[in-house]
C-alpha positions as CSV (number, residue, x, y, z in Angstrom):
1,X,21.7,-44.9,36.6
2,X,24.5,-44.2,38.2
3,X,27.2,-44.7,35.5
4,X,24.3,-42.9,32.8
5,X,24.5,-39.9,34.8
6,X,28.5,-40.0,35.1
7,X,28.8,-40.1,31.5
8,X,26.7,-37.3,30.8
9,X,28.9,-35.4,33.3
10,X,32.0,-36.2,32.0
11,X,30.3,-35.4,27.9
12,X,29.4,-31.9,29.5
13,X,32.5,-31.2,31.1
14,X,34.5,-32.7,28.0
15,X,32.8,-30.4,25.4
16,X,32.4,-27.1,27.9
17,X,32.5,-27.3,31.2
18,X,31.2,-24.2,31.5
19,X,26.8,-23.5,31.3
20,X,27.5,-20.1,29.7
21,X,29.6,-21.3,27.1
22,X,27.6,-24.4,26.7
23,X,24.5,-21.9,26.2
24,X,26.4,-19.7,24.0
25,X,27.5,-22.5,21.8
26,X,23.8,-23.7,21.4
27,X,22.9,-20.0,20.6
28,X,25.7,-19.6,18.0
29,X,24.9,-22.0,16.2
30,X,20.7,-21.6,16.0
31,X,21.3,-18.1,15.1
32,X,23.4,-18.6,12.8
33,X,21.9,-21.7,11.3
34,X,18.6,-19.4,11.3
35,X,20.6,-16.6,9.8
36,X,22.1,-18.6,7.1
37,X,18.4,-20.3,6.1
38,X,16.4,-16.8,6.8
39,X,15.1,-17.2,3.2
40,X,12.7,-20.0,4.2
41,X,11.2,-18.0,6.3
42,X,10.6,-14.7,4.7
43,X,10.0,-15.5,1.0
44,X,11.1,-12.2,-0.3
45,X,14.6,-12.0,1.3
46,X,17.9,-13.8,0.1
47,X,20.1,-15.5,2.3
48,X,22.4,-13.8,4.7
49,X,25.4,-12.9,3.7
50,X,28.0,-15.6,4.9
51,X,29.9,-12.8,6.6
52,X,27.2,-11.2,8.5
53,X,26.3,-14.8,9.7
54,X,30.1,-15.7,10.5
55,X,30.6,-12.2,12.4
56,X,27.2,-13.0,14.2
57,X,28.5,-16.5,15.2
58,X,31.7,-15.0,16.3
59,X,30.6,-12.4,18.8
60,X,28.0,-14.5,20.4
61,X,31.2,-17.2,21.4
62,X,33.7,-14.3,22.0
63,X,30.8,-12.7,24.5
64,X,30.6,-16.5,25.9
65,X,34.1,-16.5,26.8
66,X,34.0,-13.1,27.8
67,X,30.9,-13.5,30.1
68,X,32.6,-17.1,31.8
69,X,36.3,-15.4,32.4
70,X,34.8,-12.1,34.0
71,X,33.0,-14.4,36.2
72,X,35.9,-16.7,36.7
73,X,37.9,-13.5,37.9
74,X,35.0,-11.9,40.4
75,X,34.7,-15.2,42.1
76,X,38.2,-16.2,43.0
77,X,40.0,-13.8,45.3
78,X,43.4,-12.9,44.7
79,X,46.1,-14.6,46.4
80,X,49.4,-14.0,46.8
Protein backbone atom coordinates (compact mmCIF):
# COMPACT_ATOMS: atom_id res chain seq x y z
CA UNK A 1 0.00 0.00 0.00
CA UNK A 2 2.75 1.80 0.86
CA UNK A 3 4.68 2.02 -2.55
CA UNK A 4 0.75 2.44 -4.27
CA UNK A 5 0.39 5.48 -2.39
CA UNK A 6 4.11 6.80 -3.21
CA UNK A 7 3.54 6.47 -6.72
CA UNK A 8 0.50 8.42 -6.85
CA UNK A 9 2.47 11.14 -4.96
CA UNK A 10 5.23 11.33 -7.03
CA UNK A 11 2.35 11.13 -10.54
CA UNK A 12 0.75 14.28 -8.73
CA UNK A 13 3.76 16.04 -7.98
CA UNK A 14 5.26 15.13 -11.52
CA UNK A 15 2.27 16.43 -13.50
CA UNK A 16 1.41 19.67 -10.97
CA UNK A 17 2.38 19.74 -7.83
CA UNK A 18 0.28 22.22 -7.13
CA UNK A 19 -4.00 21.40 -6.17
CA UNK A 20 -4.92 24.75 -7.92
CA UNK A 21 -3.28 24.05 -11.00
CA UNK A 22 -4.09 20.49 -10.84
CA UNK A 23 -7.90 21.78 -10.49
CA UNK A 24 -7.56 24.31 -13.09
CA UNK A 25 -6.07 21.88 -15.49
CA UNK A 26 -9.21 19.45 -14.97
CA UNK A 27 -11.47 22.51 -15.47
CA UNK A 28 -9.73 23.65 -18.67
CA UNK A 29 -10.05 21.03 -20.26
CA UNK A 30 -14.04 19.97 -19.31
CA UNK A 31 -14.96 23.36 -20.30
CA UNK A 32 -13.41 23.39 -23.10
CA UNK A 33 -14.12 19.87 -24.15
CA UNK A 34 -17.93 20.96 -23.28
CA UNK A 35 -17.45 24.15 -25.24
CA UNK A 36 -16.03 22.50 -28.24
CA UNK A 37 -19.11 19.64 -28.27
CA UNK A 38 -21.86 22.32 -27.02
CA UNK A 39 -23.86 21.14 -30.09
CA UNK A 40 -24.83 17.84 -28.59
CA UNK A 41 -26.28 19.37 -26.10
CA UNK A 42 -28.34 22.20 -27.42
CA UNK A 43 -29.62 20.93 -30.89
CA UNK A 44 -30.02 24.27 -32.44
CA UNK A 45 -26.54 25.76 -31.80
CA UNK A 46 -23.28 25.03 -33.79
CA UNK A 47 -20.10 24.40 -32.30
CA UNK A 48 -18.01 26.95 -30.54
CA UNK A 49 -15.82 28.72 -32.33
CA UNK A 50 -12.26 27.13 -31.86
CA UNK A 51 -11.10 30.52 -30.69
CA UNK A 52 -13.61 31.32 -28.16
CA UNK A 53 -12.91 27.68 -26.79
CA UNK A 54 -8.95 28.14 -27.07
CA UNK A 55 -9.22 31.80 -25.30
CA UNK A 56 -11.55 30.01 -22.66
CA UNK A 57 -8.87 27.28 -22.08
CA UNK A 58 -6.29 29.85 -21.89
CA UNK A 59 -7.49 32.18 -19.11
CA UNK A 60 -8.79 29.42 -16.93
CA UNK A 61 -4.69 28.05 -16.87
CA UNK A 62 -3.31 31.64 -16.86
CA UNK A 63 -5.85 32.36 -13.67
CA UNK A 64 -4.37 28.82 -12.32
CA UNK A 65 -0.96 30.06 -12.35
CA UNK A 66 -1.93 33.35 -11.36
CA UNK A 67 -4.01 32.08 -8.34
CA UNK A 68 -0.80 29.37 -7.21
CA UNK A 69 2.07 32.31 -7.58
CA UNK A 70 -0.04 35.04 -5.61
CA UNK A 71 -0.32 32.42 -3.03
CA UNK A 72 3.21 31.31 -3.32
CA UNK A 73 4.26 35.04 -2.60
CA UNK A 74 1.74 35.79 0.59
CA UNK A 75 2.99 32.69 2.21
CA UNK A 76 6.78 33.04 2.15
CA UNK A 77 8.14 36.02 3.93
CA UNK A 78 10.82 37.98 2.49
CA UNK A 79 14.26 37.39 3.33
CA UNK A 80 17.12 39.11 2.90
Amino acid sequence: MARVLGALKAAYNFFSGDAILLSAAVIAFALGWLLAHISLLLPHTGDAPDAVVAVVFVGIIALGLFTSLRREVAGRPRQR
